[in-house]
N, C-alpha and C positions, 0 to 999 in steps of 0.2 A: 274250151279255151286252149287256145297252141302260145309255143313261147313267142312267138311270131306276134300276137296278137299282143301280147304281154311288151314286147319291145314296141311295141308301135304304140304304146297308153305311155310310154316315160312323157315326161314334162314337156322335155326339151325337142320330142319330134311332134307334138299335138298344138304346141302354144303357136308357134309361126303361123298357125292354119287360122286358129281363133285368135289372134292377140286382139282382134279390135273388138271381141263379144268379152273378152275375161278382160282379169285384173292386171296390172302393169307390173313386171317382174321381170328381173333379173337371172342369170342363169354362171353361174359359177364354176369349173371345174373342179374336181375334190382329190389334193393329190392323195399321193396314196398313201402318206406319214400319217395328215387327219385321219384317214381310212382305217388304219391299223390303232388310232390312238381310241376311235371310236368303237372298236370291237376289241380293248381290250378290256379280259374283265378284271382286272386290280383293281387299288383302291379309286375311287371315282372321286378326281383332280381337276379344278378347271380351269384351264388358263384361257387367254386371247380377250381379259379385257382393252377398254378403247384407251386405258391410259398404261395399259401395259404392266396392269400389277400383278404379280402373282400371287395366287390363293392356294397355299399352302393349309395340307393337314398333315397330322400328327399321330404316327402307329407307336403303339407302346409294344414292346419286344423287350423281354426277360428284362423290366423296369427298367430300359433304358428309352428314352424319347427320338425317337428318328424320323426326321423332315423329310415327306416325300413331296419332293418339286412337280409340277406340271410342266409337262411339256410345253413350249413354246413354239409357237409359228409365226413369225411376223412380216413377211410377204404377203401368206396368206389373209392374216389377219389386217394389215393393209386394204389390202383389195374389198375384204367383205364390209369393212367399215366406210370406205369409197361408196360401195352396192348401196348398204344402209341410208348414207346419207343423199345416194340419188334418189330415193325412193321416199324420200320425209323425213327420217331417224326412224323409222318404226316398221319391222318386218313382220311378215308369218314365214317361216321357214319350211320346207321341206328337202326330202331326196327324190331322185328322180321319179318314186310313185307315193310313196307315201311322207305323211306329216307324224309327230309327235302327237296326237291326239291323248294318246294314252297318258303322257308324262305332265299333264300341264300341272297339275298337283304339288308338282316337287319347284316350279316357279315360286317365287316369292307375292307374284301377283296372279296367282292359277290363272292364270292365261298364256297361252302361244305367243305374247308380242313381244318381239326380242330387240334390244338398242345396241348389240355387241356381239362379238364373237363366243365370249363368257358365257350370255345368254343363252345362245344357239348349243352351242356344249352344252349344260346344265341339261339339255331337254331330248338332246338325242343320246346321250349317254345312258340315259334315265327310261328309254323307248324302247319297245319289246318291238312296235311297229319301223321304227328304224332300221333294226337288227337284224329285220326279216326283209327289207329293201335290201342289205347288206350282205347275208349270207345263205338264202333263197328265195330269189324273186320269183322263182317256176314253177313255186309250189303248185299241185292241185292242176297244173298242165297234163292233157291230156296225152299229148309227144314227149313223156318223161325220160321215154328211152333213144331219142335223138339230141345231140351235141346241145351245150348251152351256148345262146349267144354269148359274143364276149360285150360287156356292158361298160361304160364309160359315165362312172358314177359324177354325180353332179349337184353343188346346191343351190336349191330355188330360193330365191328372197321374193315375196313378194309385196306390197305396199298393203301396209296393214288397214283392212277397211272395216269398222264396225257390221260386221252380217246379221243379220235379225236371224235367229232360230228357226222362227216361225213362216220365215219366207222364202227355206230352201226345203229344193228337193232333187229326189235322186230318180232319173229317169233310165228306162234300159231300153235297149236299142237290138231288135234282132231283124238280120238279112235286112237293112238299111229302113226298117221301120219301129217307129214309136209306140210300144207295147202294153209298157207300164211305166206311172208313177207313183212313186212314195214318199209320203212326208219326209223329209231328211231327218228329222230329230223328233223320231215316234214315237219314242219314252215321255213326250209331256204333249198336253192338250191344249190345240191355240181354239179360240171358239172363232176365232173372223177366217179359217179353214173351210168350215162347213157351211158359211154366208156365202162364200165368192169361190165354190167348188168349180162355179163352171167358168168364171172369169180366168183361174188358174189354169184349169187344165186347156183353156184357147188359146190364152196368151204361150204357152210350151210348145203345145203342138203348132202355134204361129210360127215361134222362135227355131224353133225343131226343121219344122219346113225350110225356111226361109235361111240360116246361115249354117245349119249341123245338117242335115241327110245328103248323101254324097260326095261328104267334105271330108270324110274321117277316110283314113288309110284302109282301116276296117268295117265289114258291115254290119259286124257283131258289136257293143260296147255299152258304158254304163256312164254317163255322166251325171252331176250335179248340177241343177241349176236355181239361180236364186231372183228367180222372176227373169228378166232378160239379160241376164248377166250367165256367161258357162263359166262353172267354180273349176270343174275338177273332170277330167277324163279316165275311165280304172276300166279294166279287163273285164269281157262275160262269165266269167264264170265263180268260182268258189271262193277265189281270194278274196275276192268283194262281197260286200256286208249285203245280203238280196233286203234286210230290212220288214217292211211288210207284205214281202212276197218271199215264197220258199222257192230255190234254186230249179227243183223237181217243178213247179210248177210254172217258170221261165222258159224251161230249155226243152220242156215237150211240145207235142207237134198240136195240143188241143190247145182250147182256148182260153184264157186265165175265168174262175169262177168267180162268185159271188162272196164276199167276205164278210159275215153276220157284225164280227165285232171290232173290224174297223170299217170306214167309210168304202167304198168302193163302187164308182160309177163306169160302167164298162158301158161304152157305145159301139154300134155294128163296124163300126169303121176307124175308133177312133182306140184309144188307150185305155188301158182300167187303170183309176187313179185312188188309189189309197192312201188314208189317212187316219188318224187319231182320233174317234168322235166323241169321249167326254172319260171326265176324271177315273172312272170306275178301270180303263185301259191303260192306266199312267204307270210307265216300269219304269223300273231305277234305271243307272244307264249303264252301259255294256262296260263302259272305258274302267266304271269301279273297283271291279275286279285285280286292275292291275295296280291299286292301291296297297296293299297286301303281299308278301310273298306266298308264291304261288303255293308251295306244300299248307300255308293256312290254308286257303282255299281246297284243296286237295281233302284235307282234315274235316273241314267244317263238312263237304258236299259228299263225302266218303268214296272217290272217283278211284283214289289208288289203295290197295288193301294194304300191300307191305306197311306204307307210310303209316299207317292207322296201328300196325300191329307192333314198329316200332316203337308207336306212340305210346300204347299199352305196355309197351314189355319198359319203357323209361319213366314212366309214371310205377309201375310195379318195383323198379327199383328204387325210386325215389322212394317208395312209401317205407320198405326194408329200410333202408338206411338212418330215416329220423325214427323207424319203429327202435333200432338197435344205438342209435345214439341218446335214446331218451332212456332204455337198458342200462346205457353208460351211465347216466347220469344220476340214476335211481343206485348202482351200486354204490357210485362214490359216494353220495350221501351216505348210504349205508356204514362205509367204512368211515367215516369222517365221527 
């Protein structure tokens, strides 16, 4: 994956190509005050609702109470509420490659559908997958040590559509051919999957043929698609989730194998198509993880040792301390 290839997957140079296969969207420029309000890490403030109130929190500093204001933008937040109501009232938002997948948890409705600029805030603020469209898109690029394009950060709105789970999937694309597919959402088990394996994988490689192979800037890439609809366009290589294919077995020169414990139909000519085949393969899902601050995680999985050893050497004082203030308190009895 070159950053070359990484610039040619943003939103806003892939959608013109496909607009009439995907979803109907909007395309925003993101000055750079949002930009800087979005990566900063203080207290997380939200402003840009639709009726312009501000939601104010409250730091306690040496017992004094002090209002910190959210920033305001009301141009911008003009414009995106215009976007909003072109589109229904009801977005999915993104940046120029990625969504908020991770954040939908900290919604008041754990979903991505946003009615406000408030909305949108709450959920990119809250994304570890934002922060990484925002301060490096070139991760895991192969020309690490050639100049970064300059990028012209942007937000997607696009017209929020109920997707079935069960009826996307993530197809990769190498040297302008259809390779693999993978169930999109591999962590649960749809059963009408393994009925209509082969109606799936026709109706793709139909769609594949006929509006995506020599349409994309590149000949390498990774889309989603959810029956004949194209969701999402993403880079070949490691930034993108390979799902139920390992990266290693993408990007060599053999042929993808046999997969015992998911579904996998590989034809002489056609794509190996992978999938979910019954409850017993059911994982939890990836996005979990970022439910949690990460040092838990670090703690539970024992990934970092310092943190672990920290952890021991604070729990070992803690225990000191109510060992010698139950000491205290054993004396004083005493003298009393």
């Amino acid at each position: 994956m070159k950053k070359e290839q990484v610039v040619n997957c943003q939103f806003s140079v892939w959608y013109p190509i496909f607009k009439k296969h995907t979803i109907k969207s909007l395309i925003l420029p993101l000055p750079q005050n949002v930009i800087d309000y979005l990566l900063d890490d203080g207290t997380l403030v939200v402003s840009g609702g639709d009726n312009n109130n501000q939601q104010n929190q409250t730091n306690n500093s040496d017992s004094e109470e002090e209002d910190v204001q959210a920033p305001e933008f009301p141009e911008f937040n003009s414009k995106v509420l215009e976007a909003i109501n072109t589109l229904g009232g009801c977005v999915f938002p993104k940046l120029n490659w990625s969504a908020p997948r991770d954040a939908n948890w900290i919604a008041l409705n754990s979903s991505l559908q946003c009615q406000s600029l408030s909305d949108i805030f709450l959920l990119f603020k809250s994304s570890d997958f934002i922060t990484h469209d925002l301060t490096q898109p070139f991760l895991h690029s192969s020309d690490e040590d050639s100049p970064n394009p300059a990028i012209n950060y942007e937000l997607v709105l696009r017209k929020w559509s109920e997707l079935l789970p069960g009826g996307e999937f993530r197809c990769f694309i190498k040297e302008n051919k259809l390779i693999g597919i993978s169930q999109r959402d591999y962590t649960q088990y749809y059963h009408h999957i393994s009925k209509q394996e082969a109606q799936i994988c026709h109706s793709i490689q139909e769609f594949f043929s006929q509006h995506v192979q020599y349409q994309f800037l590149d000949e390498d890439c990774e889309w989603d698609s959810g029956k004949v609809w194209l969701i999402d366009l993403n880079p070949f290589g490691e930034v993108t989730d390979s799902l139920l294919f390992t990266w290693e077995e993408l990007t060599s020169g053999n042929s993808l194998s046999a997969n015992q414990e998911q579904g996998d139909t590989a034809q002489q000519e056609g794509p190996v198509f992978r999938y979910t085949t019954s409850d017993v393969t059911v994982q939890p899902s990836p996005c979990l993880s970022y439910r949690i601050p990460r040092d838990f995680v670090d703690l539970s999985t024992g990934e970092d040792a310092y943190k672990l050893i920290d952890f021991l050497k604070l729990v070992r004082m803690t225990k000191k301390r109510q060992q010698e203030d139950s000491e205290e308190e054993v004396e004083e009895e005493v003298r009393q």
